[in-house]
C-alpha positions as CSV (number, residue, x, y, z in Angstrom):
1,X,-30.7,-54.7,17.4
2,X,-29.9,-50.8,18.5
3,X,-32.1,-49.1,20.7
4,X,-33.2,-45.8,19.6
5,X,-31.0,-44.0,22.4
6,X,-28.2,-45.7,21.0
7,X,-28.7,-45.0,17.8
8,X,-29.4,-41.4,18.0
9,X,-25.8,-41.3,20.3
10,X,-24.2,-43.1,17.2
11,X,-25.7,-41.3,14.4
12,X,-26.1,-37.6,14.4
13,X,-28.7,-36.3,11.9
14,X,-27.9,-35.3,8.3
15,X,-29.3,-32.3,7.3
16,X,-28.7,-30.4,3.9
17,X,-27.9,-26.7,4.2
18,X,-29.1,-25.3,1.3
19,X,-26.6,-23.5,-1.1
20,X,-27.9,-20.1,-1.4
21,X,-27.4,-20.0,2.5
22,X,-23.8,-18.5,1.9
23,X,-25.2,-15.6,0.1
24,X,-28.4,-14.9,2.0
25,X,-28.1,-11.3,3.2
26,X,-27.5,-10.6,-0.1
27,X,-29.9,-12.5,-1.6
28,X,-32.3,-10.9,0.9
29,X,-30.9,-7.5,-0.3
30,X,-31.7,-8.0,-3.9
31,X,-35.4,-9.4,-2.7
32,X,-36.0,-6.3,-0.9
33,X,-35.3,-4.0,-3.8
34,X,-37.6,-5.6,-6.1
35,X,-35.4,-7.6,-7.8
36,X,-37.2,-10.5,-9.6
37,X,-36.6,-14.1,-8.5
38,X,-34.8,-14.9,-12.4
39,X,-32.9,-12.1,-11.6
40,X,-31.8,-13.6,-7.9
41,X,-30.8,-17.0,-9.7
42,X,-28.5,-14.7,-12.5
43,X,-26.6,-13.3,-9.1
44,X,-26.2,-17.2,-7.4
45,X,-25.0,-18.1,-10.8
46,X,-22.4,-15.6,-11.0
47,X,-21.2,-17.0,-6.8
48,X,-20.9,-20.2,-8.7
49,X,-24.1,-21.4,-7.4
50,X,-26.4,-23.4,-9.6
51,X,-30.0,-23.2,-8.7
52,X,-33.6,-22.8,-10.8
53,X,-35.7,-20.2,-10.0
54,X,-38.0,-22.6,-8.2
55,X,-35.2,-23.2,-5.5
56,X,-35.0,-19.8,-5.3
57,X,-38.7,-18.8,-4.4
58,X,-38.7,-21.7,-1.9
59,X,-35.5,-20.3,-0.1
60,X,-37.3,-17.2,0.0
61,X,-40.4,-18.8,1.3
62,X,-38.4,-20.5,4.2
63,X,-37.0,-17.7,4.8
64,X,-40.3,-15.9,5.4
65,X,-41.4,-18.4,7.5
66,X,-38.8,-18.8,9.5
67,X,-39.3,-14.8,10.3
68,X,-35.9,-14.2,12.0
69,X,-35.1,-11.8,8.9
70,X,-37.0,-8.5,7.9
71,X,-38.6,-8.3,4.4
72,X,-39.5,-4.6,4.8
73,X,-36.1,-2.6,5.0
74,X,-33.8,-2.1,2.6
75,X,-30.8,-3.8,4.6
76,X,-31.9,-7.0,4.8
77,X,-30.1,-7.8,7.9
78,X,-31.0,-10.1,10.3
79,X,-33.1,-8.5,13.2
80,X,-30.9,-10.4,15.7
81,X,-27.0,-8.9,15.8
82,X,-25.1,-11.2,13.6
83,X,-21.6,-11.8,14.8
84,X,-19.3,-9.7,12.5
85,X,-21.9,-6.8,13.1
86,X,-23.0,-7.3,9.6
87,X,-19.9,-5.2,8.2
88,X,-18.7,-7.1,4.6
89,X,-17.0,-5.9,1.7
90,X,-19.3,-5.1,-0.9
91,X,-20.0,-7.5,-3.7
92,X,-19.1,-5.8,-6.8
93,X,-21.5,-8.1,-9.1
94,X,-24.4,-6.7,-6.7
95,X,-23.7,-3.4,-7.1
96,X,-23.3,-3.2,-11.2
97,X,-26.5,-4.4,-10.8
98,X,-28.3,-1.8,-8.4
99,X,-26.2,0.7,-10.9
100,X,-28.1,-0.6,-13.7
101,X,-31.6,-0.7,-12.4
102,X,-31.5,2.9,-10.9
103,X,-30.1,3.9,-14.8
């Protein structure tokens, strides 16, 4: 029989990353202009991620709790640097939709 030091050198733990994690500044972008949550999951959708609205709000939630982003500015940038200094492209799906809503 393993001993728990042994098994914890032998068997890292599995964790699951959750799939909006590749688009969270932006989904933290679209949150902080008032974009609703249906509206969040259409923009996943269209990065070929497939999630319900309810996967959304908890992202959200976690994301609140965990506190190491800002849900008050516009940016939605982490408050700690990030290592590319926050400089991407911009996503042209997320700004045909900031074109529409200010129409």
């Amino acid at each position: 029989m393993k001993t728990l030091k042994e098994f914890k050198a032998n068997s890292p733990p599995k964790r699951r990353v959750s799939k909006l994690k590749t688009i969270q500044n932006e989904v933290l972008d679209l949150y902080n202009s008032d974009y609703q949550v249906e509206q969040i999951q259409e923009f996943a959708k269209s990065q070929n991620i497939n999630v319900s609205v309810s996967t959304v709000k908890r992202f959200l939630s976690k994301l609140k709790a965990s506190s190491k982003f800002s849900f008050t500015n516009s940016s939605a940038k982490p408050i700690e640097k990030s290592q590319d200094n926050g400089v991407k492209p911009p996503n042209p799906f997320l700004e045909k939709i900031k074109q529409q809503a200010q129409e």
